[in-house]
C-alpha positions as CSV (number, residue, x, y, z in Angstrom):
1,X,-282.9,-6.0,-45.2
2,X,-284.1,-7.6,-41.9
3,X,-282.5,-7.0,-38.7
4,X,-282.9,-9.1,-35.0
5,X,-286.1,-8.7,-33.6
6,X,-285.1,-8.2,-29.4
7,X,-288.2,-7.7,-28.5
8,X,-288.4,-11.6,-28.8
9,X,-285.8,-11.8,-26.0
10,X,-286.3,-13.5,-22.8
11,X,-284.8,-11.6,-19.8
12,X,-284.4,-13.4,-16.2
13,X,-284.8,-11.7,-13.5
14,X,-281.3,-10.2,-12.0
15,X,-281.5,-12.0,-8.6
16,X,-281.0,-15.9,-10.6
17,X,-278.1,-15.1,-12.0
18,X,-274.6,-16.4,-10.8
19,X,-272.6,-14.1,-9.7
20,X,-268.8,-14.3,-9.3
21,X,-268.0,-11.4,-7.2
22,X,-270.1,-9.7,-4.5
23,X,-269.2,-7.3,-2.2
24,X,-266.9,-9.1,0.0
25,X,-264.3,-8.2,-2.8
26,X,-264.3,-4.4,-1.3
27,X,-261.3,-3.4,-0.1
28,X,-261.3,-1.5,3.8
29,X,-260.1,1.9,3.4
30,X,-257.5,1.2,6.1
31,X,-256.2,-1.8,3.8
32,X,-252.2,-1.7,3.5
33,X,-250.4,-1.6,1.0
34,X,-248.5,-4.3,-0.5
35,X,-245.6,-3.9,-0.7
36,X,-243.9,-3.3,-3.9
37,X,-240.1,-2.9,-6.0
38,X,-238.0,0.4,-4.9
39,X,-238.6,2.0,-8.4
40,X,-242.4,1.6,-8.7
41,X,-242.6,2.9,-5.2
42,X,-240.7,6.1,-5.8
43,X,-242.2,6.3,-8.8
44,X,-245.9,6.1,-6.9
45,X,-244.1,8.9,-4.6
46,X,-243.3,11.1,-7.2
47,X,-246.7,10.9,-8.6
48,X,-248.3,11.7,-5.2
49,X,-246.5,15.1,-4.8
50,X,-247.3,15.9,-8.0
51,X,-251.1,15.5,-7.4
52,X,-251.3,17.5,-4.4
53,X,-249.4,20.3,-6.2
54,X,-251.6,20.1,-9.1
55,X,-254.4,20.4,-6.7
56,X,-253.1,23.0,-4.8
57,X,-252.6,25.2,-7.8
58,X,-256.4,24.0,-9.0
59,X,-255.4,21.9,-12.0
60,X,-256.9,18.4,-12.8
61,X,-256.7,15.1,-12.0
62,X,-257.8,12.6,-14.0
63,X,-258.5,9.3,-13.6
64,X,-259.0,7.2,-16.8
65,X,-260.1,3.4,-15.4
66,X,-261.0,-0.2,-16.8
67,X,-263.8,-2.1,-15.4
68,X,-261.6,-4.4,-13.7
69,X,-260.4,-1.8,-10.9
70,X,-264.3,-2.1,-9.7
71,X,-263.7,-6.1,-9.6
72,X,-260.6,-5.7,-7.3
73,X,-262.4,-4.2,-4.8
74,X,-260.9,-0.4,-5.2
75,X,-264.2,1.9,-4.9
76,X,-263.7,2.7,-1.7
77,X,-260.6,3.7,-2.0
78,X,-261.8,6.1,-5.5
79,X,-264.3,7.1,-3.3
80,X,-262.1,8.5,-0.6
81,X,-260.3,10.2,-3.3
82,X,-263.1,12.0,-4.5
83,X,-264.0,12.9,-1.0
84,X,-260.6,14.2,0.0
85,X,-260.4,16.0,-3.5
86,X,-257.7,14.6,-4.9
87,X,-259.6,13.2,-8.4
88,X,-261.1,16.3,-10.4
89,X,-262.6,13.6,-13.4
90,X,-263.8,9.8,-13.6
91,X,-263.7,8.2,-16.7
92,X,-264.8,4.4,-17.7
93,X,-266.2,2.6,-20.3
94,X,-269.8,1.1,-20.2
95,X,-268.6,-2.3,-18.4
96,X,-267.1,0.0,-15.6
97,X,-270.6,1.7,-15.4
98,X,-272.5,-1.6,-15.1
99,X,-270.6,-3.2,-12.6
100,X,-270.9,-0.3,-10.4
101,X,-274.3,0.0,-10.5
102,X,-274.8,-3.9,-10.1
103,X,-272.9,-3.7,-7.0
104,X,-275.1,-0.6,-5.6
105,X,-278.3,-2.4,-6.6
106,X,-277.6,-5.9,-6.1
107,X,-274.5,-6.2,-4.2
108,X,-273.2,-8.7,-6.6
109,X,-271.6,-8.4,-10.5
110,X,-269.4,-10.4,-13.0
111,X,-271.3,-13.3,-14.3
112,X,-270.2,-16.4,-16.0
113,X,-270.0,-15.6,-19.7
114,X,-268.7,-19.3,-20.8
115,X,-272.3,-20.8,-18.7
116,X,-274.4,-17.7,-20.2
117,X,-273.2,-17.6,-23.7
118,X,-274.1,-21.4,-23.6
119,X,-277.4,-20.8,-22.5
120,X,-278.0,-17.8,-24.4
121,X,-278.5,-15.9,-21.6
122,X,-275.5,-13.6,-21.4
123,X,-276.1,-9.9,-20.3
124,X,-279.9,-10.8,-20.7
125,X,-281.0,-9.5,-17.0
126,X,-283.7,-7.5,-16.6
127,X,-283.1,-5.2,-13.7
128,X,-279.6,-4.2,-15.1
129,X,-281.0,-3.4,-18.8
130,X,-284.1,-1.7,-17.8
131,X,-282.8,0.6,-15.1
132,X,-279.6,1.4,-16.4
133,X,-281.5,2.1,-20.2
134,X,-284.4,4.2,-18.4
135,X,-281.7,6.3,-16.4
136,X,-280.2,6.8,-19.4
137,X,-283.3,7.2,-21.7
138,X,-284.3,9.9,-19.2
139,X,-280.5,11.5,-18.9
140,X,-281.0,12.2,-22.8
141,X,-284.4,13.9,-22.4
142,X,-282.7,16.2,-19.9
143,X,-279.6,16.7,-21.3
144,X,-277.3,14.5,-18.8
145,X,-274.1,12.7,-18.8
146,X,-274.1,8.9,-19.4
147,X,-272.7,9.1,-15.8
148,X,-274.3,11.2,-14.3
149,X,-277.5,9.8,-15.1
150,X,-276.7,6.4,-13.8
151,X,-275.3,8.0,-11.0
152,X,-278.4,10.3,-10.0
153,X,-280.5,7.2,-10.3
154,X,-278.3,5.7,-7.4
155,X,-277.7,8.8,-5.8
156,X,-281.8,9.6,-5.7
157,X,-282.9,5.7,-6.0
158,X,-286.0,7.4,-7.7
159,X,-286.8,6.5,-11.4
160,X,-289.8,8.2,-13.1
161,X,-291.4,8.1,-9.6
162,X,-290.6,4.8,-9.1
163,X,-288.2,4.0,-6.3
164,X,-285.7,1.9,-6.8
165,X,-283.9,1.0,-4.0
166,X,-279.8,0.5,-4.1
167,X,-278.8,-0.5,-0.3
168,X,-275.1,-1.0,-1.2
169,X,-274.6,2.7,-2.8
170,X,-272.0,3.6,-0.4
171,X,-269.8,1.7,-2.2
172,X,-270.7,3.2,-5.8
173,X,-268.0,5.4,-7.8
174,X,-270.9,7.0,-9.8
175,X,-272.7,8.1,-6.8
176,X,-270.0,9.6,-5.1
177,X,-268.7,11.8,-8.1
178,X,-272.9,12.8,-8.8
179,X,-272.6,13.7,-5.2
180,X,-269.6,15.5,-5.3
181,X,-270.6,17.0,-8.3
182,X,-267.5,15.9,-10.4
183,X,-267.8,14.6,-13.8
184,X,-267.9,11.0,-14.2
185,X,-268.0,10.2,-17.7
186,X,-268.4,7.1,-19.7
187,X,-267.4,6.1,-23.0
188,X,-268.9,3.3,-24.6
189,X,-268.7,1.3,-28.1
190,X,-271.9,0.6,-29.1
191,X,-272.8,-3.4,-29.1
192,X,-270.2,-3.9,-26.5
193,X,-272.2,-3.9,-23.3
194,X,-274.5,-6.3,-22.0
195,X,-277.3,-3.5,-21.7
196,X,-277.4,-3.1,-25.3
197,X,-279.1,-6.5,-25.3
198,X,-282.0,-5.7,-23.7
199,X,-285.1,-4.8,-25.6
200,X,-285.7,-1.0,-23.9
201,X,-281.8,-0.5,-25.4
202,X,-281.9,2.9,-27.1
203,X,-278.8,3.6,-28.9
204,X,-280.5,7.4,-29.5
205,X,-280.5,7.9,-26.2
206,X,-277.2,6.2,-25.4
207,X,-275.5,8.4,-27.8
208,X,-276.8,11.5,-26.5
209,X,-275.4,11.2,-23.2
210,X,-272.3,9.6,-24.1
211,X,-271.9,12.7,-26.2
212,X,-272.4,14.8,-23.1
213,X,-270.0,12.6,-21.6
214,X,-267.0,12.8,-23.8
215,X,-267.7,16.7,-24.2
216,X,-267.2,17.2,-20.3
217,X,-264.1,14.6,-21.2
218,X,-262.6,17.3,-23.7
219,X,-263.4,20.1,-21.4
220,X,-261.4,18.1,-18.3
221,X,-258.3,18.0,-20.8
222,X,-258.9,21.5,-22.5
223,X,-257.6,22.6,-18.6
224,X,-255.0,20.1,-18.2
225,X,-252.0,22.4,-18.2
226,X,-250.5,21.9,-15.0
227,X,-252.3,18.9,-14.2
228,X,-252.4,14.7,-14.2
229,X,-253.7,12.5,-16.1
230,X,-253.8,8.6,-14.9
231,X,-254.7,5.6,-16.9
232,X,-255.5,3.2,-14.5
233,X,-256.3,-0.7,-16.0
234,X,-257.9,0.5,-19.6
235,X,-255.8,-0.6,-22.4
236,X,-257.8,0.7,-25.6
237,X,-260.7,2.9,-24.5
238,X,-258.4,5.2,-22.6
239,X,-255.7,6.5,-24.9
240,X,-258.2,6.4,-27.8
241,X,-260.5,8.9,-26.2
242,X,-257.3,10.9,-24.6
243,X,-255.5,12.0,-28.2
244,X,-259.0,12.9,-29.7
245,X,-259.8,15.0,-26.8
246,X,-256.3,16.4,-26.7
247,X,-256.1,17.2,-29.9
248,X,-259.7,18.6,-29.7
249,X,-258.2,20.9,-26.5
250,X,-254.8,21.9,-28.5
251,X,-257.0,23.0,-31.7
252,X,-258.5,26.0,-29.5
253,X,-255.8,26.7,-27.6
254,X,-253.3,27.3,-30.6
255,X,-256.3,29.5,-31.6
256,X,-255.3,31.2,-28.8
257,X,-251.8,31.3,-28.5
258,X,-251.8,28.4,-25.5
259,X,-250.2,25.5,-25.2
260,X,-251.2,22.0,-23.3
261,X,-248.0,20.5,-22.8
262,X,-246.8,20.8,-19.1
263,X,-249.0,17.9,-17.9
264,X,-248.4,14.1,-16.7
265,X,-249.6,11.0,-17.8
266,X,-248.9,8.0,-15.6
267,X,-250.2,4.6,-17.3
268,X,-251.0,1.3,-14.6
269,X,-251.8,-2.1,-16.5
270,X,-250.8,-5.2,-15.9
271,X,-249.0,-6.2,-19.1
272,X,-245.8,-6.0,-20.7
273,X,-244.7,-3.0,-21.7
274,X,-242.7,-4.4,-24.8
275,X,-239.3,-3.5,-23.2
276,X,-239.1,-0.1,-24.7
277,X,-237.7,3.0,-22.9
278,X,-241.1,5.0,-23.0
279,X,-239.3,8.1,-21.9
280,X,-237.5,8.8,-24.9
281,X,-239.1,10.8,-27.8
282,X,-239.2,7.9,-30.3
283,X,-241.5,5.6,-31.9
284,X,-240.8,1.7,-31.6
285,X,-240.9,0.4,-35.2
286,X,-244.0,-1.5,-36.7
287,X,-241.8,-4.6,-36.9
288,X,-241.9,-4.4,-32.8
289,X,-244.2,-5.7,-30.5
290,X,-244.5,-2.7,-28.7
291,X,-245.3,-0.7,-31.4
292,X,-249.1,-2.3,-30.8
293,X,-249.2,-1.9,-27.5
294,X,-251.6,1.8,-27.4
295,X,-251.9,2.2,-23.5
296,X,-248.1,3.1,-24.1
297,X,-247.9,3.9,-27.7
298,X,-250.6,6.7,-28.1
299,X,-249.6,8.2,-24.2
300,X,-245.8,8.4,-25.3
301,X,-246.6,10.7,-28.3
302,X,-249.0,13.1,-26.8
303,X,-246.1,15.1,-25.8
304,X,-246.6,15.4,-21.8
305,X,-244.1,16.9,-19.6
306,X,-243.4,13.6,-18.7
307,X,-244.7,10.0,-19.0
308,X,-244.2,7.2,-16.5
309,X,-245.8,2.9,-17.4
310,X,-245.8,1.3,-14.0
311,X,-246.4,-2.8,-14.4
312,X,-248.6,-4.0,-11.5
313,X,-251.9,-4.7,-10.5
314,X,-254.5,-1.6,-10.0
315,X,-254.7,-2.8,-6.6
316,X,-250.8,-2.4,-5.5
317,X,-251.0,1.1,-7.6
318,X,-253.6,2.7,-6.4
319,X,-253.5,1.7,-2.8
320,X,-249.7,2.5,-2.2
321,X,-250.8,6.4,-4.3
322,X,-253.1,6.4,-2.2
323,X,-250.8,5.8,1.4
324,X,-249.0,8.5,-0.4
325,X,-251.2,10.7,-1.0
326,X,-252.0,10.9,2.5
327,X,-248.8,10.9,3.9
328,X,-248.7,14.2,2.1
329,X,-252.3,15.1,3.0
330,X,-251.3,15.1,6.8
331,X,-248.6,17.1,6.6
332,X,-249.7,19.8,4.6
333,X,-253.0,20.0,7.0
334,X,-255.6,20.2,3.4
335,X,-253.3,22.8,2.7
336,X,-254.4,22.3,-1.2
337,X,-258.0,22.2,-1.1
């Protein structure tokens, strides 16, 4: 059977594409807070204390994210909370990935799909597919992460001797955690990202890493007891990859006499949460709305100590935990780290 030649591809060049955000969109580190409804924000309190305990007792915090938190200017503000220790994991999908390293590279990201797709010219850039597939290609070889390939290519700017400059990589998530040396993992379907459209694509190497990647993933939730997990914007990718790797982390320690059940999950999206109370122990019904709704659904039956949905932008969420968090930093002098 024949398959799609992409070696017949035309790629442009990154700089002559359109770009709808750039990095004007970056949000100061000493941005305020907006303000937001009494119960979110003691909500957003609540969660704060419980990070720095969790952190003060060693346990993790993760940070599960959509690509759209990079589009609302937040990775400064992840950044600062890898630097001050308060994140133990990163997790995105392969959009979140790209976008990050477009910004690093080019200082711009987010193109036009309805003009591109038109053109046939959507995700068909050649700096973004051929860097990003040769960290990647190179990752595999040496047994890497997905993310931590991409983000020792930023991190190093060197690519099979080549140097490739990023001037904006102070603003880069996947730098930071390399860095830092925290896992940053990505998770990504296969077809679904515009780098999968470029002709050095290897889906070999690709699934090597992302192997890696959601290995380190299981590992981060194997060691959750105790700790916090955060879904931040990421509807489907999120809480599919969570009750694999939970279940994954539960199978050993029952092999062990363990448990992985005093841990919380705190979900941030936008949308409607189907009006049902998602703290009590059941399941809405298939004939419900909600029942489809997984960034709730699948968190509310991994049996967590508790489970919170807060409905507001990433933006308002993570810079008010973040206030918080350092309201609580200051007066316990780093007493955690």
């Amino acid at each position: 059977m024949k398959t799609f030649d992409k070696k017949l591809l035309n790629t442009k060049p990154l700089s002559e594409r359109v770009s709808k955000s750039d990095l004007s969109l970056i949000l100061d580190i000493n941005t305020k807070p907006p303000e937001i409804n009494q119960e979110h924000l003691e909500k957003i309190k609540h969660l704060a204390k419980e990070i720095i305990n969790s952190r003060k007792n060693n346990k993790p915090v993760i940070i599960t994210f959509g690509a759209h938190l990079i589009k609302s200017g937040l990775s400064i503000i992840i950044r600062k909370m890898i630097e001050k220790k308060y994140i133990t994991h990163l997790a995105t999908n392969g959009a979140g990935s790209i976008h990050d390293w477009e910004l690093s590279f080019l200082g711009k990201t987010e193109e036009d799909v309805r003009k591109y797709v038109q053109e046939g010219q959507f995700g068909l850039w050649e700096e973004t597919g051929k860097y990003i597939n040769l960290a990647i290609i190179n990752g595999a070889k040496n047994n890497l992460g997905y993310g931590e390939s991409v983000g020792k290519l930023i991190h190093t700017e060197n690519l099979d001797y080549q140097c490739i400059s990023h001037p904006n990589k102070q603003y880069s998530m996947q730098e930071s955690a390399f860095s830092n040396n925290i896992p940053f993992t990505v998770h990504p379907c296969l077809g679904q990202d515009i780098i999968h459209t470029h002709p050095l694509c290897s889906f070999e190497a690709i699934g090597k890493t992302a192997e890696v990647d959601f290995l380190r993933f299981v590992n981060s939730v194997s060691n959750l007891e105790g700790g916090i997990y955060l879904s931040v914007g990421s509807a489907i990718m999120s809480p599919m990859i969570f009750e694999k790797a939970l279940s994954m982390a539960r199978n050993i320690a029952h092999q062990n006499n363990k448990t992985i059940t005093n841990f919380m999950i705190v979900v941030n999206d936008i949308q409607n949460s189907g009006d049902w109370d998602w703290t009590s122990n059941i399941d809405p019904p298939k004939t419900s709305p909600a029942y489809y709704l997984r960034f709730c659904k699948t968190f509310h039956r991994m049996g967590a100590r508790e489970m919170h949905y807060l409905q507001m932008n990433n933006s308002a969420f993570l810079l008010n935990l973040f206030s918080e968090l350092n309201k609580l930093d200051n007066s316990n002098q780093n007493a955690y780290l």
